[in-house]
Every structure is written in C-alpha cells, then in structure tokens.
N, C-alpha and C positions, 0 to 999 in steps of 0.2 A: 387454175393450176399455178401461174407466177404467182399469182396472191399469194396463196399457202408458199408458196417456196422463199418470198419476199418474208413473208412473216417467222419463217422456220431460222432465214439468217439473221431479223433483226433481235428473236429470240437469243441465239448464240451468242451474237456479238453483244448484247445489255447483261452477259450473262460472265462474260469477262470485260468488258470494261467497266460496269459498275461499281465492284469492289476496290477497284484502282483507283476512278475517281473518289470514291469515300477516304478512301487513303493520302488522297491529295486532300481534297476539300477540309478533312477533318480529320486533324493528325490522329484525335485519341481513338478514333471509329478502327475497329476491327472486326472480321466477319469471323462469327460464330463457329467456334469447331466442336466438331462432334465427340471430338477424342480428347477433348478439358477431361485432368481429375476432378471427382467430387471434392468439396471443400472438408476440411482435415475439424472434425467437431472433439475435441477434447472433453474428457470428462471433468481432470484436472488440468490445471496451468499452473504452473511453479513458479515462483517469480524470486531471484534473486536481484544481488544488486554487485556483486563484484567478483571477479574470476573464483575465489574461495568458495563463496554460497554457492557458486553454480556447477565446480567441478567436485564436489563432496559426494552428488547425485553420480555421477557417472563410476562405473563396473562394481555397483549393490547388485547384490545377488534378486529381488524382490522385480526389478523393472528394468530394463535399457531404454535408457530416453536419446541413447545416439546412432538408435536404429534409423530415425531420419533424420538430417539436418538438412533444414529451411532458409535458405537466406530469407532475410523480409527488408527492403523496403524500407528507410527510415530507423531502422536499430542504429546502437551504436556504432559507428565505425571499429570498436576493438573489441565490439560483441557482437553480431553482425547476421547469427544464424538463431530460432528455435529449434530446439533437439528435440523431437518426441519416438513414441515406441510406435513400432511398426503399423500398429493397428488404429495410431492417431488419440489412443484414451487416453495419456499421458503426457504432458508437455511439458517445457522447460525454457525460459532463458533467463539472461542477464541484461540488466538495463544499464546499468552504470552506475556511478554515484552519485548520490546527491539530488535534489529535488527537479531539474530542469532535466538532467538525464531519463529522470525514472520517466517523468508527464512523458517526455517526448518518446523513450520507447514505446511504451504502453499505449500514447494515441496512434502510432505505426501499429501495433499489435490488432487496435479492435478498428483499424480502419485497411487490413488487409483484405484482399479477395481470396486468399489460401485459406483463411478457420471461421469456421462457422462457431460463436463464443456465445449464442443466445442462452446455453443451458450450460456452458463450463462454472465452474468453481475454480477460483483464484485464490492459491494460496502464498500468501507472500512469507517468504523463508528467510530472513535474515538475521544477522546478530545485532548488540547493541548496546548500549550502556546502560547501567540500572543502579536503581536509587537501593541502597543496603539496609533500607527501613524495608521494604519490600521481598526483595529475594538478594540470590547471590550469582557468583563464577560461576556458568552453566546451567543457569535456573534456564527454562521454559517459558516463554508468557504469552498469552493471548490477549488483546485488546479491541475492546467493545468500539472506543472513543480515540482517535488521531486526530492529536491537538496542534496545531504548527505556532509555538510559542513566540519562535522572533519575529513572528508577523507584527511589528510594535513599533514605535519611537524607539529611540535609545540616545539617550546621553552617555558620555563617558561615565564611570561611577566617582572619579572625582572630581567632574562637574556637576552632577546631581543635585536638585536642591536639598539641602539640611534634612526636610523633614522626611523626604521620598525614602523609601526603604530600599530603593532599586533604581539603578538608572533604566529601566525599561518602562514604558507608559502604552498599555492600548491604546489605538491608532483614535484621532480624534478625539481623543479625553485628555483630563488636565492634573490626573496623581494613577499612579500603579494601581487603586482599588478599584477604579470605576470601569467599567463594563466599556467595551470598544464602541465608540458611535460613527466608524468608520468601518464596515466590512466590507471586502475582497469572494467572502463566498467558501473560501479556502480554510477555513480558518479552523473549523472545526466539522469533522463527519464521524458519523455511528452507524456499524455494520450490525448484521444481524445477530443478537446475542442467543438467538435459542442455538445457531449456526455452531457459535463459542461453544457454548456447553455442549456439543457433540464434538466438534475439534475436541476440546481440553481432554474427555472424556477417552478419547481413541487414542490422546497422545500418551495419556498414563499408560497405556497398557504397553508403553515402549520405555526400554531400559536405558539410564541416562548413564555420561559418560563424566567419569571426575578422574584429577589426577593430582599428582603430588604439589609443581606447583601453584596450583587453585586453591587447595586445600592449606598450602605455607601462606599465600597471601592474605585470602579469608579470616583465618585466623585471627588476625589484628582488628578483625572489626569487632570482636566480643569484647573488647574492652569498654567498649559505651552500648548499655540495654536497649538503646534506641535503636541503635544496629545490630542487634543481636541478627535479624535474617538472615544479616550478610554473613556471616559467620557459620549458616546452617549449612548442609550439604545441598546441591543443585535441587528445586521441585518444580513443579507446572504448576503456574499461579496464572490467576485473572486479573489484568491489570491492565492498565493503560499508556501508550504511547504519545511523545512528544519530537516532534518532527522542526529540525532547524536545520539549515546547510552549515551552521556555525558546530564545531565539535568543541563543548565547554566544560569546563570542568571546578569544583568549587562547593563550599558549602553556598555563598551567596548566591551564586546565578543557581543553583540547587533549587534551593529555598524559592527566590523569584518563579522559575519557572512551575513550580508544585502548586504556586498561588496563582498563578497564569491557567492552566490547569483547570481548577476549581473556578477560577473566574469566568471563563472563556463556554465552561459547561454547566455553568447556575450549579458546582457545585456535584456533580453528577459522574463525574470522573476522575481515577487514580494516577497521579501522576508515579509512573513504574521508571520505563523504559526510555530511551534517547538515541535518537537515530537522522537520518539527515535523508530519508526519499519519502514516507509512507505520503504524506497528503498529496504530491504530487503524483504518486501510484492510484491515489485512492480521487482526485479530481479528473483524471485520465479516462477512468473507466467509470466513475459517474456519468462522464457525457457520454461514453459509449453506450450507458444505460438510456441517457437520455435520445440517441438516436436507435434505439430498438435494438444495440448489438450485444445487449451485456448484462444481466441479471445482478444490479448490485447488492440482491441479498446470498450472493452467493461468493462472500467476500471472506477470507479468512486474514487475520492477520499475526503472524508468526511471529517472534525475536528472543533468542538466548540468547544470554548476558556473556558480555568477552571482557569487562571492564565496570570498575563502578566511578559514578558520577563527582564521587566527590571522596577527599580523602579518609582514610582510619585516624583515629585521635592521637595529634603528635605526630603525624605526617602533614607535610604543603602538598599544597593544591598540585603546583609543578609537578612533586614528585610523584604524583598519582599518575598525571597527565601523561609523564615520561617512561611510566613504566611498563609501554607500550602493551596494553591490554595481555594480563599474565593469565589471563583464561580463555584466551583469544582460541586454541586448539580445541579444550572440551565445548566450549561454544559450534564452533564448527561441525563437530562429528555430534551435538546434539541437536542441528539443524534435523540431519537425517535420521538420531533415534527417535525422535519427535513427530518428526515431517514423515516417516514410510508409514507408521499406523494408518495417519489419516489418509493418505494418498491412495494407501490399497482399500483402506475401511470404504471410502467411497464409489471406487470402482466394483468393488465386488458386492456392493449391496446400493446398486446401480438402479435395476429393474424395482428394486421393491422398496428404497426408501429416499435416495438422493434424486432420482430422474426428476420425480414431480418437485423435490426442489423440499428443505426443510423451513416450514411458513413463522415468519417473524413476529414476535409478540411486541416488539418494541419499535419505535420509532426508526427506519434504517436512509443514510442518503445524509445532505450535506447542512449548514448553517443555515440557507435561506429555504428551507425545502423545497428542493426544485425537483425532485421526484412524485412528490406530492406527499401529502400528511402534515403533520405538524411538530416541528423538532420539541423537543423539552428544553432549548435551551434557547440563547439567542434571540432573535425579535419575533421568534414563529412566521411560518409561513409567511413570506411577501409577495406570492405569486397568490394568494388567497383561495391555498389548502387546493390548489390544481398545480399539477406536473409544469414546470415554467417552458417547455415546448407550447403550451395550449395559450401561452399568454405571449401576447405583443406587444405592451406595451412598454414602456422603460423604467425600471425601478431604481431610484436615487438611494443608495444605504451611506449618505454623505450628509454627517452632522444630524440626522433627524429630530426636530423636536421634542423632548421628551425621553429620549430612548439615550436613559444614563441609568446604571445599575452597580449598584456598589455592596450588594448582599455579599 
C-alpha cells in the first residue's frame, strides 16, 4: 500500500516538474499543446515587393486577403504581416526591395511553422522596366528564365578597355562574350513553362488597364520600327526577366544586358523585363524546395511594365530615367487585372487540375541543377544529374578548366 501511494506521488510530482525542467535545460523545448492551429496550406501565395504591389490586392471584390493577418518571424520590419482569406487558400505579402530583402523574407516565409507551402503556387506580382523592342506601359509578362545580370566584373565604362563593348565581364572571364567561369549558383533559374502557358492563358481572359499618359509617352517610341512594341497598346507577352539591385537605364547597359541574357542562357532566353528581387525570390525558395517545403515547379513569375529601359529617339538616358515611371499607375491596377484570373483560375479548379500540380516538360530549378535534371544551359548538372541534398561532397565552379564559352 506505501509502494503504490509512493509511486502515485512520484507519478504527480515528474508530472510537473518535468516540463519546468525542459524549460530550463532546453530553452527552445516546449510541451505540446493540444489546442495548436493546423498549419495555414495556401493554395496561392502572392508575392509582392513594395507597399503599392501589395495593397492593390486589398478590398477587390473577388478575394479578401486581410481577413487574417500573420505576423511571421523574419519579414520585413515595414512589412511584417501575410494577409490571407479566411479559409487560408489565398495569401499575400510584401518582401521589400531589392534582392537581399526579397531572399530574406521568403526564407522566413518557407522556414515558418504557420504554412504548410509543399503544394502552394507562388505567384510573384510585380512591375518593372521593359525593353520597347518587346512590349510596352502596362504590358503583362511572364518569364520562363530569371537572369541576374550584374552578377559580373564591372569597370567604369570609361575605363574599359578599347576593344570591350561593355564595361561588364562574366565573373572569371577576360572580355564581355565569354561565358562566366565563375558561378555563385544564382545566376540563372528556369520555372516551369507548361505552368507559363496556363498563367499567360488565364491572364488574357483579364481586362487590362491603359490611360492617357501611357498612351502620350508611348507614342514616341513609334518613331524607330525597332520599337514600334513600345508604341503598341499594353498585351501579355512571354518573356524574360533580368534581375539587378542596380536600377539602370540606357541604350548601352540595354544592349549589355540583352547580351548577358543570351549569354548567361546559351542563348535560350528574352531579355524583356528589369527588376531588382526575382533571383533572390527565386534562390529562397529553391532551397525551400530543396528542404521538402516548396514545389519549385509551382513558380509563377509576374511583371507589368511602369517604365521603359532605355530612351525614345532624341530623348537622354537621364530624361527617361527622370521621368519617374509615367505608366507607373496602369502597371499597378494591371498587377490585379492580370493577377485575379489566375489567383481564382487556380483555386477553383483546385480538385481537378492544379492539386496534383501542372507537370513540367522543360528543365525547372537553378544554374547548377541542384534539384536534379539537367539545365540547357550553363555547365549542366555538377551534382551529377542527382538533387545536390543527396551529394556531400564539395563542388569548386572557380576558374574550371575548360569551361569558357563564347557561342
């Protein structure tokens, strides 16, 4: 009879002292509650990058995404919450500007214990600058390929040598044409294109938005056939993004970067768009992929044009520069005539076509394929055609022998 009654208190007492000492022993150790919400599995995630892209979404008649607001953990300090719809299918936030803002929201985003993101679609919704051989003020674009161009050398341009066309040089090479013999990893990623063509597809069937002055500035680029695009009304084109924290403006660095572009992708990719987060958006949640939390072929990448890259003929550079993006407004309200197609197209056709995920016919994931597969472009696979979680060993992409490409 003491037995059992010895043992009924030493029961009791390990029963609250335990958890105390876990709490001392081991600051991060907490016991289990029964009454945790489920984690918040989005169908979509919206990804802006600065108070405009991100309060555009808010009171559309179609969704409320500030039925909850999340603080998370690692956001920006002046963006600090996800907003999603009640029922968690819809998400939203803002990362900041610029390449080191966007990586670091986004690794707080897939490294949260609130969302479960193994099966979301990320769609990144932002504006950006665009080349006027391509589209125009309020065009649409989708891109396959996120190039981060000033990943380079750079010389002043008039210290450049004579013959150089650019004061930019691939990193570890020794003239503007030759292929980088120095890669970071970063440099170049390709999302899924079958994904693109159901994007592009869903965003046509949304009405885009133009106004007077878009329409007075545009204008001026009909004066040279090469830019006639820019000159057209706003459309949804396929095209490809170049990602730099530098915002530049120019026929030269134009030019440089469209051949950077082509070089960087064997060739493979449009240089469109210019923007200053996607690779770091898009390196963020490759790892998230690469730790099981993120489906990188379930990557969308957005940007209507607020500004073009380089001047109309008989305009300076400066004054392009300075004339602080004059389509800046129909860019914005065409985030969301763009962006609700797909946001709802996907949710509502949830069960029967996006769940299991739309399957990629092209190569999807980063420069070194660390997903696994084999890029088209770049040195191919260096993890040798396995996911580089499976490999331990250390790979040098410093100077390689051989690996100089000037196509």
């Amino acid at each position: 009879m003491r037995a059992a009654a010895w043992s009924l208190v030493v029961r009791i007492l390990v029963s609250i002292l335990l958890p105390k000492a876990n709490a001392v022993l081991f600051p991060s150790w907490r016991e289990p509650s029964k009454c945790e919400e489920p984690k918040i599995s989005p169908k979509v995630f919206i990804v802006g990058m600065f108070d405009d892209e991100g309060s555009v979404w808010f009171g559309i008649p179609q969704f409320n995404v500030l039925e909850r607001n999340i603080t998370v953990p690692g956001f920006s300090p002046l963006f600090p919450q996800a907003h999603c719809t009640q029922d968690g299918s819809i998400c939203q936030l803002v990362t900041g500007e610029a390449e080191i803002n966007a990586a670091s929201t986004i690794s707080a985003l897939v490294h949260s214990p609130v969302f479960d993101l193994a099966r979301t679609y990320f769609l990144i919704a932002g504006i950006a600058g665009i080349s006027p051989k391509l589209g125009t003020l309020g065009s649409v674009t989708f891109a396959r390929f996120g190039v981060q161009v000033a990943l380079q050398y750079e010389f002043d341009a008039r210290e450049k040598p004579e013959n150089f066309s650019t004061g930019y040089v691939p990193q570890g090479s020794y003239a503007p044409n030759q292929y980088p013999q120095e890669l970071y990893g970063t440099e170049v990623f390709e999302v899924n294109e079958d994904l693109r063509q159901v994007a592009i597809n869903m965003a046509k069937t949304g009405k885009l938005f133009d106004d007077a002055p878009s329409k007075q500035y545009r204008a001026n680029y009909a004066r040279s056939p090469e830019f006639s695009p820019g000159s057209q009304p706003p459309s949804v084109i396929a095209c490809d993004t170049a990602t730099s924290d530098v915002f530049w403006t120019g026929n030269l660095l134009a030019a440089a970067f469209e051949n950077t572009t082509r070089l960087f992708t064997n060739g493979s990719a449009t240089y469109c768009t210019t923007q200053q987060e996607d690779n770091g958006t898009l390196e963020a949640l490759l790892r998230g992929a690469l730790a099981g939390r993120v489906d990188f072929a379930r990557v969308i990448i957005m940007r209507t044009a607020s500004d073009f890259d380089r001047p109309f003929p008989g305009q300076s550079p400066a004054a392009n520069l300075f004339a602080m993006s004059p389509g800046f407004d129909v860019s914005i309200k065409n985030i969301v005539a763009a962006g609700v197609p797909i946001v709802t197209g996907i949710v509502d056709k949830w069960g029967t076509v996006f769940e299991r995920g739309v399957k990629p016919s092209n190569y999807v994931g980063d420069i070194f394929g660390s997903l696994g597969g084999e890029p088209d472009f770049g040195p191919g696979n260096i993890f040798g055609d396995r996911p580089a979680r499976t490999v331990s060993r250390k790979r040098s992409m410093r100077r390689r022998s051989g690996f100089v490409r000037s196509d």
